[in-house]
C-alpha positions as CSV (number, residue, x, y, z in Angstrom):
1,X,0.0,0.0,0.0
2,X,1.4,3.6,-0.7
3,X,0.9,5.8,2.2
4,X,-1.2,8.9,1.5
5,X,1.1,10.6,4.3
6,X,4.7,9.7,5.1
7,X,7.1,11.5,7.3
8,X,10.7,10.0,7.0
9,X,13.2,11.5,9.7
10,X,11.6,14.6,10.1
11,X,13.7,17.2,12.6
12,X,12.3,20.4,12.9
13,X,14.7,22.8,15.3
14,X,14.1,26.3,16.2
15,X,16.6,28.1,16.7
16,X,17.2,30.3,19.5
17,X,18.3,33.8,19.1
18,X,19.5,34.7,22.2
19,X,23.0,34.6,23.0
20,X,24.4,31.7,24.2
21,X,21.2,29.5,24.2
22,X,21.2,26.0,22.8
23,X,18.6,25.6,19.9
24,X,15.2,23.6,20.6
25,X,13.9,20.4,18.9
26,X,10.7,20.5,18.7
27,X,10.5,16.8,16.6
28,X,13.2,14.6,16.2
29,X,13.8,11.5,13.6
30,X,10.3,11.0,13.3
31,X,8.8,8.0,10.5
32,X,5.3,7.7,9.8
33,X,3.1,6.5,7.4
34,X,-0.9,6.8,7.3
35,X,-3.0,4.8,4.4
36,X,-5.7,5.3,2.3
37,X,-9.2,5.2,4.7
38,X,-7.5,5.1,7.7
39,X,-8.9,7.1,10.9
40,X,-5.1,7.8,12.9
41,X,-4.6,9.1,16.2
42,X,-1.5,11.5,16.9
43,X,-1.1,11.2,20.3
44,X,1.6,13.1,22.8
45,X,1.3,15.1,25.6
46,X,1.5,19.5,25.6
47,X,5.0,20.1,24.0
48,X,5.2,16.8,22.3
49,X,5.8,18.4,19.0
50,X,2.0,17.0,17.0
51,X,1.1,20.3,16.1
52,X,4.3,21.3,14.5
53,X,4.5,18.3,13.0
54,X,1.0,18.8,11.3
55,X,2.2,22.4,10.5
56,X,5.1,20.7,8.2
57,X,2.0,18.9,6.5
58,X,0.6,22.2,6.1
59,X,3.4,23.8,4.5
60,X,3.4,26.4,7.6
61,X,6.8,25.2,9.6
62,X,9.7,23.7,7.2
63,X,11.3,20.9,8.3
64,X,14.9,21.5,9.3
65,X,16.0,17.8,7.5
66,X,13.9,14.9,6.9
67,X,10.8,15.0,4.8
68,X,7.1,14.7,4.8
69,X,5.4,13.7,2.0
70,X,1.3,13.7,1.3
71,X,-0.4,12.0,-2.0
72,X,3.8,11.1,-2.6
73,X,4.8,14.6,-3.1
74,X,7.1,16.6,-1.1
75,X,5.1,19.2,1.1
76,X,8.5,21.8,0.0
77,X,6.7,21.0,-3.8
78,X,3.6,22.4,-4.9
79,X,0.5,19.8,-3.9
80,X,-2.8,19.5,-3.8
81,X,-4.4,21.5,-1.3
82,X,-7.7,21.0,-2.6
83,X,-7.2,17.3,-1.6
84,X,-6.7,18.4,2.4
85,X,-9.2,19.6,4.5
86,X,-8.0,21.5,7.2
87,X,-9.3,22.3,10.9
88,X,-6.8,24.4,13.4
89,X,-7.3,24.0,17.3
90,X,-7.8,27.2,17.5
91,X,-10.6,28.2,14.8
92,X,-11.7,31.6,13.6
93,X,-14.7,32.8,11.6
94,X,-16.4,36.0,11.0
95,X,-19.4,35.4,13.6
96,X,-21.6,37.9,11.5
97,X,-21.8,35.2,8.9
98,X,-24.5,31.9,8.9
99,X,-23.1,28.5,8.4
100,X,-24.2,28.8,4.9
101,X,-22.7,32.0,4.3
102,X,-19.0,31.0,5.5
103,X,-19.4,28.0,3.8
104,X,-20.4,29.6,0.5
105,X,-17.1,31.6,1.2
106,X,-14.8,28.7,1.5
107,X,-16.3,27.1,-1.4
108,X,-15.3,30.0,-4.1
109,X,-12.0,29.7,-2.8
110,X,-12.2,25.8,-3.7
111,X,-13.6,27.6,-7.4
112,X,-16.4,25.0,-7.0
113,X,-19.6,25.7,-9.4
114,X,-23.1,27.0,-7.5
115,X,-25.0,24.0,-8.4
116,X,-22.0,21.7,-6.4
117,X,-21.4,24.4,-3.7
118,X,-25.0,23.9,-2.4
119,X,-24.9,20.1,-3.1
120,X,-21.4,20.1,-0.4
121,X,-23.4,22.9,1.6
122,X,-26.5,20.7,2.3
123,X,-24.0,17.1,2.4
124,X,-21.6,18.8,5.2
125,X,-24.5,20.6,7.4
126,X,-26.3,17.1,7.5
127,X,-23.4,15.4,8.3
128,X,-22.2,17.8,11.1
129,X,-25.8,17.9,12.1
130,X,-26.2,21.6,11.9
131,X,-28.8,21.8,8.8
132,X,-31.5,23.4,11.9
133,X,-28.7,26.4,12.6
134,X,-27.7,26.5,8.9
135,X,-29.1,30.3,8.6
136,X,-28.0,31.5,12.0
137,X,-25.1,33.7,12.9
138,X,-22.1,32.3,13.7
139,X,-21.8,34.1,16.9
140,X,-25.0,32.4,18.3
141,X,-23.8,28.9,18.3
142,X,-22.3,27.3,21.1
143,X,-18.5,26.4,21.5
144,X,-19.3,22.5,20.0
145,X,-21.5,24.2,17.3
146,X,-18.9,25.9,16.4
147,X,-16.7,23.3,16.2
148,X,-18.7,21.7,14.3
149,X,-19.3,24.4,11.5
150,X,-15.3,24.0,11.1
151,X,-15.3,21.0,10.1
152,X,-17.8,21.4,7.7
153,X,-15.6,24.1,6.1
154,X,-12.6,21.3,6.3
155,X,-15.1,19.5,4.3
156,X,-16.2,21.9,2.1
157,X,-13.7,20.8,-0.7
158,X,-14.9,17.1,-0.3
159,X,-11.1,16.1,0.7
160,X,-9.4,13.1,0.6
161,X,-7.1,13.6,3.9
162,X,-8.9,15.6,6.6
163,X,-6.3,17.0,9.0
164,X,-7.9,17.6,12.2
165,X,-5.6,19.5,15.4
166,X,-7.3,18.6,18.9
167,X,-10.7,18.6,17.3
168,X,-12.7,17.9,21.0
169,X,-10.4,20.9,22.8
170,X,-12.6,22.3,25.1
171,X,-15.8,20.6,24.4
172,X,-17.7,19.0,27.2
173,X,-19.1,15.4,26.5
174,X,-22.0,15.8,24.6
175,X,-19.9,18.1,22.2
176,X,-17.0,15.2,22.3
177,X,-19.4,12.6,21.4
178,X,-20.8,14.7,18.4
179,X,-17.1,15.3,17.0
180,X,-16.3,11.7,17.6
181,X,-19.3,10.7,15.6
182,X,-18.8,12.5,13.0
183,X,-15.3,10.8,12.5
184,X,-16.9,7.4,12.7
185,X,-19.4,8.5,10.3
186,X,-16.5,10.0,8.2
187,X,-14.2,6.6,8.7
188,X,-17.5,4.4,7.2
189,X,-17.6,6.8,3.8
190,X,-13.6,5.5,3.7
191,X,-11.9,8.8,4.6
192,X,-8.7,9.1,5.4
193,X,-8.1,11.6,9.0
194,X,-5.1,12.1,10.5
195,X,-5.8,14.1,13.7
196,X,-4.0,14.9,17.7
197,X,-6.1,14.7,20.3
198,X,-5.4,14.5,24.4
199,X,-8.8,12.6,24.4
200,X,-7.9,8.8,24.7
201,X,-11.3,7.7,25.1
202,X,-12.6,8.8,21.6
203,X,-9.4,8.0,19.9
204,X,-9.2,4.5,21.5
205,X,-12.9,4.1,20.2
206,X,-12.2,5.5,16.6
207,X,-9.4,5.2,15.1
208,X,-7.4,2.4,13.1
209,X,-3.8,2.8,14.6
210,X,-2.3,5.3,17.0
211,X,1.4,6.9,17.1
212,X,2.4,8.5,20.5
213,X,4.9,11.6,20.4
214,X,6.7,12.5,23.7
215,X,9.5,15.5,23.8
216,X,9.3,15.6,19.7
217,X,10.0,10.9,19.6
218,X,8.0,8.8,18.7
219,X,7.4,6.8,21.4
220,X,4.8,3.6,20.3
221,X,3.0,3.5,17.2
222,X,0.1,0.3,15.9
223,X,-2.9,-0.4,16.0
224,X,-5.0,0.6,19.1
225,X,-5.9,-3.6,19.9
226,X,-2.0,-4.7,19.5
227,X,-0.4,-1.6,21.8
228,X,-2.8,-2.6,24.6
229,X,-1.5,-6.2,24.6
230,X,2.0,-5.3,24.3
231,X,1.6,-3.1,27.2
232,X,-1.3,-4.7,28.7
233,X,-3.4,-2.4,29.4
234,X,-6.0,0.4,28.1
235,X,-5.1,3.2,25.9
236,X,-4.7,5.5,28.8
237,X,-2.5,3.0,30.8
238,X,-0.4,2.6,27.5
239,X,0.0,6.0,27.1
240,X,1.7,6.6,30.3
241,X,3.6,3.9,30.1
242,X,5.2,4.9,26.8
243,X,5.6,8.8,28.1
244,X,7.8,7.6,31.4
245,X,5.1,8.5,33.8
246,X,5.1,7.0,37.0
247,X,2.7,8.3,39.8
248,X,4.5,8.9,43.2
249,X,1.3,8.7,45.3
Protein backbone atom coordinates (compact mmCIF):
# COMPACT_ATOMS: atom_id res chain seq x y z
CA UNK A 1 0.00 0.00 0.00
CA UNK A 2 1.40 3.58 -0.74
CA UNK A 3 0.93 5.77 2.20
CA UNK A 4 -1.22 8.87 1.55
CA UNK A 5 1.07 10.58 4.28
CA UNK A 6 4.70 9.68 5.14
CA UNK A 7 7.09 11.54 7.26
CA UNK A 8 10.67 10.05 6.99
CA UNK A 9 13.16 11.50 9.73
CA UNK A 10 11.57 14.62 10.06
CA UNK A 11 13.68 17.15 12.57
CA UNK A 12 12.27 20.40 12.90
CA UNK A 13 14.72 22.81 15.32
CA UNK A 14 14.07 26.26 16.17
CA UNK A 15 16.61 28.12 16.69
CA UNK A 16 17.18 30.32 19.54
CA UNK A 17 18.25 33.77 19.08
CA UNK A 18 19.50 34.71 22.25
CA UNK A 19 22.96 34.56 23.05
CA UNK A 20 24.45 31.66 24.23
CA UNK A 21 21.17 29.45 24.18
CA UNK A 22 21.22 26.00 22.82
CA UNK A 23 18.64 25.62 19.88
CA UNK A 24 15.17 23.61 20.59
CA UNK A 25 13.90 20.40 18.91
CA UNK A 26 10.67 20.54 18.69
CA UNK A 27 10.52 16.84 16.61
CA UNK A 28 13.23 14.59 16.17
CA UNK A 29 13.78 11.52 13.60
CA UNK A 30 10.31 11.04 13.34
CA UNK A 31 8.80 7.97 10.54
CA UNK A 32 5.30 7.67 9.76
CA UNK A 33 3.12 6.49 7.40
CA UNK A 34 -0.89 6.82 7.32
CA UNK A 35 -3.00 4.78 4.43
CA UNK A 36 -5.66 5.32 2.26
CA UNK A 37 -9.20 5.23 4.65
CA UNK A 38 -7.55 5.10 7.67
CA UNK A 39 -8.90 7.06 10.94
CA UNK A 40 -5.13 7.82 12.93
CA UNK A 41 -4.63 9.11 16.22
CA UNK A 42 -1.47 11.45 16.90
CA UNK A 43 -1.09 11.20 20.31
CA UNK A 44 1.62 13.09 22.77
CA UNK A 45 1.34 15.06 25.62
CA UNK A 46 1.45 19.55 25.59
CA UNK A 47 4.96 20.15 24.00
CA UNK A 48 5.23 16.81 22.34
CA UNK A 49 5.76 18.37 19.01
CA UNK A 50 2.03 17.04 17.05
CA UNK A 51 1.08 20.29 16.11
CA UNK A 52 4.33 21.33 14.53
CA UNK A 53 4.54 18.30 12.99
CA UNK A 54 0.96 18.78 11.30
CA UNK A 55 2.21 22.36 10.48
CA UNK A 56 5.10 20.72 8.16
CA UNK A 57 2.05 18.93 6.46
CA UNK A 58 0.64 22.15 6.10
CA UNK A 59 3.44 23.75 4.47
CA UNK A 60 3.42 26.41 7.64
CA UNK A 61 6.77 25.16 9.65
CA UNK A 62 9.67 23.74 7.17
CA UNK A 63 11.35 20.90 8.32
CA UNK A 64 14.87 21.53 9.30
CA UNK A 65 16.04 17.81 7.53
CA UNK A 66 13.89 14.91 6.87
CA UNK A 67 10.77 14.99 4.78
CA UNK A 68 7.13 14.73 4.76
CA UNK A 69 5.37 13.73 1.97
CA UNK A 70 1.34 13.73 1.28
CA UNK A 71 -0.36 11.96 -1.99
CA UNK A 72 3.81 11.06 -2.60
CA UNK A 73 4.80 14.57 -3.08
CA UNK A 74 7.06 16.61 -1.09
CA UNK A 75 5.08 19.20 1.08
CA UNK A 76 8.45 21.83 -0.03
CA UNK A 77 6.67 21.04 -3.77
CA UNK A 78 3.62 22.35 -4.91
CA UNK A 79 0.46 19.83 -3.91
CA UNK A 80 -2.75 19.54 -3.82
CA UNK A 81 -4.36 21.52 -1.31
CA UNK A 82 -7.68 20.96 -2.56
CA UNK A 83 -7.25 17.32 -1.65
CA UNK A 84 -6.66 18.36 2.44
CA UNK A 85 -9.22 19.62 4.55
CA UNK A 86 -7.99 21.52 7.19
CA UNK A 87 -9.35 22.32 10.88
CA UNK A 88 -6.80 24.40 13.37
CA UNK A 89 -7.33 24.02 17.26
CA UNK A 90 -7.81 27.21 17.45
CA UNK A 91 -10.64 28.24 14.82
CA UNK A 92 -11.73 31.61 13.64
CA UNK A 93 -14.70 32.77 11.57
CA UNK A 94 -16.40 35.99 11.00
CA UNK A 95 -19.39 35.42 13.59
CA UNK A 96 -21.59 37.87 11.52
CA UNK A 97 -21.82 35.17 8.91
CA UNK A 98 -24.53 31.92 8.94
CA UNK A 99 -23.12 28.50 8.36
CA UNK A 100 -24.21 28.79 4.93
CA UNK A 101 -22.67 32.05 4.33
CA UNK A 102 -19.04 31.01 5.49
CA UNK A 103 -19.39 28.01 3.85
CA UNK A 104 -20.35 29.58 0.50
CA UNK A 105 -17.10 31.58 1.17
CA UNK A 106 -14.84 28.70 1.47
CA UNK A 107 -16.32 27.07 -1.40
CA UNK A 108 -15.30 29.98 -4.09
CA UNK A 109 -12.00 29.71 -2.80
CA UNK A 110 -12.19 25.77 -3.74
CA UNK A 111 -13.60 27.59 -7.36
CA UNK A 112 -16.44 24.96 -7.04
CA UNK A 113 -19.60 25.69 -9.43
CA UNK A 114 -23.09 27.01 -7.53
CA UNK A 115 -24.97 23.99 -8.45
CA UNK A 116 -21.95 21.72 -6.42
CA UNK A 117 -21.36 24.44 -3.67
CA UNK A 118 -24.98 23.90 -2.38
CA UNK A 119 -24.85 20.08 -3.06
CA UNK A 120 -21.41 20.13 -0.42
CA UNK A 121 -23.42 22.90 1.63
CA UNK A 122 -26.54 20.68 2.29
CA UNK A 123 -24.05 17.12 2.39
CA UNK A 124 -21.63 18.82 5.24
CA UNK A 125 -24.51 20.59 7.38
CA UNK A 126 -26.25 17.14 7.51
CA UNK A 127 -23.36 15.38 8.26
CA UNK A 128 -22.21 17.84 11.12
CA UNK A 129 -25.75 17.92 12.11
CA UNK A 130 -26.24 21.63 11.93
CA UNK A 131 -28.82 21.77 8.79
CA UNK A 132 -31.52 23.38 11.87
CA UNK A 133 -28.75 26.38 12.56
CA UNK A 134 -27.70 26.52 8.93
CA UNK A 135 -29.07 30.31 8.61
CA UNK A 136 -27.97 31.54 11.99
CA UNK A 137 -25.09 33.68 12.87
CA UNK A 138 -22.07 32.33 13.75
CA UNK A 139 -21.82 34.08 16.91
CA UNK A 140 -25.04 32.43 18.27
CA UNK A 141 -23.79 28.86 18.26
CA UNK A 142 -22.32 27.33 21.12
CA UNK A 143 -18.50 26.41 21.54
CA UNK A 144 -19.30 22.54 20.01
CA UNK A 145 -21.47 24.17 17.30
CA UNK A 146 -18.88 25.92 16.36
CA UNK A 147 -16.65 23.31 16.18
CA UNK A 148 -18.70 21.66 14.33
CA UNK A 149 -19.33 24.39 11.53
CA UNK A 150 -15.26 24.04 11.14
CA UNK A 151 -15.34 20.98 10.12
CA UNK A 152 -17.79 21.42 7.73
CA UNK A 153 -15.65 24.09 6.13
CA UNK A 154 -12.59 21.34 6.29
CA UNK A 155 -15.07 19.49 4.28
CA UNK A 156 -16.21 21.91 2.11
CA UNK A 157 -13.68 20.80 -0.66
CA UNK A 158 -14.89 17.11 -0.32
CA UNK A 159 -11.11 16.12 0.67
CA UNK A 160 -9.37 13.05 0.56
CA UNK A 161 -7.08 13.62 3.87
CA UNK A 162 -8.93 15.56 6.63
CA UNK A 163 -6.34 17.03 8.96
CA UNK A 164 -7.92 17.58 12.22
CA UNK A 165 -5.58 19.47 15.43
CA UNK A 166 -7.34 18.58 18.88
CA UNK A 167 -10.68 18.59 17.35
CA UNK A 168 -12.70 17.93 21.00
CA UNK A 169 -10.41 20.88 22.84
CA UNK A 170 -12.65 22.34 25.14
CA UNK A 171 -15.84 20.64 24.40
CA UNK A 172 -17.73 18.96 27.22
CA UNK A 173 -19.09 15.43 26.52
CA UNK A 174 -22.03 15.78 24.63
CA UNK A 175 -19.95 18.12 22.22
CA UNK A 176 -17.03 15.15 22.29
CA UNK A 177 -19.39 12.61 21.45
CA UNK A 178 -20.77 14.66 18.44
CA UNK A 179 -17.14 15.27 17.00
CA UNK A 180 -16.35 11.67 17.65
CA UNK A 181 -19.33 10.73 15.62
CA UNK A 182 -18.78 12.47 12.95
CA UNK A 183 -15.30 10.84 12.46
CA UNK A 184 -16.93 7.36 12.68
CA UNK A 185 -19.41 8.48 10.34
CA UNK A 186 -16.47 9.96 8.16
CA UNK A 187 -14.19 6.59 8.70
CA UNK A 188 -17.52 4.36 7.24
CA UNK A 189 -17.62 6.75 3.81
CA UNK A 190 -13.64 5.47 3.71
CA UNK A 191 -11.94 8.83 4.61
CA UNK A 192 -8.73 9.11 5.40
CA UNK A 193 -8.06 11.58 9.01
CA UNK A 194 -5.11 12.14 10.53
CA UNK A 195 -5.78 14.12 13.65
CA UNK A 196 -4.03 14.93 17.66
CA UNK A 197 -6.10 14.66 20.28
CA UNK A 198 -5.36 14.46 24.44
CA UNK A 199 -8.83 12.63 24.42
CA UNK A 200 -7.92 8.83 24.66
CA UNK A 201 -11.32 7.71 25.08
CA UNK A 202 -12.57 8.83 21.61
CA UNK A 203 -9.43 8.03 19.88
CA UNK A 204 -9.21 4.50 21.55
CA UNK A 205 -12.90 4.10 20.20
CA UNK A 206 -12.24 5.46 16.63
CA UNK A 207 -9.38 5.23 15.14
CA UNK A 208 -7.36 2.39 13.06
CA UNK A 209 -3.84 2.84 14.62
CA UNK A 210 -2.34 5.35 16.99
CA UNK A 211 1.40 6.92 17.07
CA UNK A 212 2.38 8.51 20.53
CA UNK A 213 4.90 11.60 20.44
CA UNK A 214 6.69 12.47 23.71
CA UNK A 215 9.45 15.54 23.81
CA UNK A 216 9.32 15.59 19.71
CA UNK A 217 9.98 10.94 19.61
CA UNK A 218 8.04 8.79 18.69
CA UNK A 219 7.39 6.84 21.37
CA UNK A 220 4.78 3.60 20.26
CA UNK A 221 2.97 3.48 17.23
CA UNK A 222 0.15 0.28 15.92
CA UNK A 223 -2.95 -0.41 16.00
CA UNK A 224 -4.99 0.60 19.15
CA UNK A 225 -5.92 -3.58 19.88
CA UNK A 226 -2.01 -4.66 19.49
CA UNK A 227 -0.43 -1.57 21.77
CA UNK A 228 -2.80 -2.62 24.58
CA UNK A 229 -1.52 -6.16 24.61
CA UNK A 230 2.01 -5.35 24.35
CA UNK A 231 1.56 -3.13 27.18
CA UNK A 232 -1.32 -4.73 28.74
CA UNK A 233 -3.42 -2.44 29.44
CA UNK A 234 -5.96 0.41 28.06
CA UNK A 235 -5.08 3.20 25.89
CA UNK A 236 -4.74 5.53 28.80
CA UNK A 237 -2.45 3.02 30.84
CA UNK A 238 -0.40 2.57 27.48
CA UNK A 239 0.04 5.98 27.09
CA UNK A 240 1.67 6.62 30.33
CA UNK A 241 3.64 3.91 30.10
CA UNK A 242 5.15 4.89 26.78
CA UNK A 243 5.56 8.75 28.10
CA UNK A 244 7.84 7.62 31.42
CA UNK A 245 5.05 8.49 33.78
CA UNK A 246 5.07 7.04 37.03
CA UNK A 247 2.67 8.25 39.78
CA UNK A 248 4.54 8.94 43.19
CA UNK A 249 1.30 8.69 45.30
Amino acid sequence: MNAILALENLRVEYRNREWGRTSRVAVDGLNLEVFRGEVFGFLGPNGAGKTTTLNVLLGFTPASCGAAYLFGVNVREPIARRRIGYLPELTYYYKFLTAEELLRFYARIFHLSSAETERRIDAVLALVELQSARRQPIRTYSKGMQQRVGLAQALINEPELLILDEPTSGLDPLGRMKVRTIIQRLKNEGKTVFFSSHELGEVETVCDRVAILHQGVLKAAGRVDDLARQYQGNLEQVFLKVIGYHDND
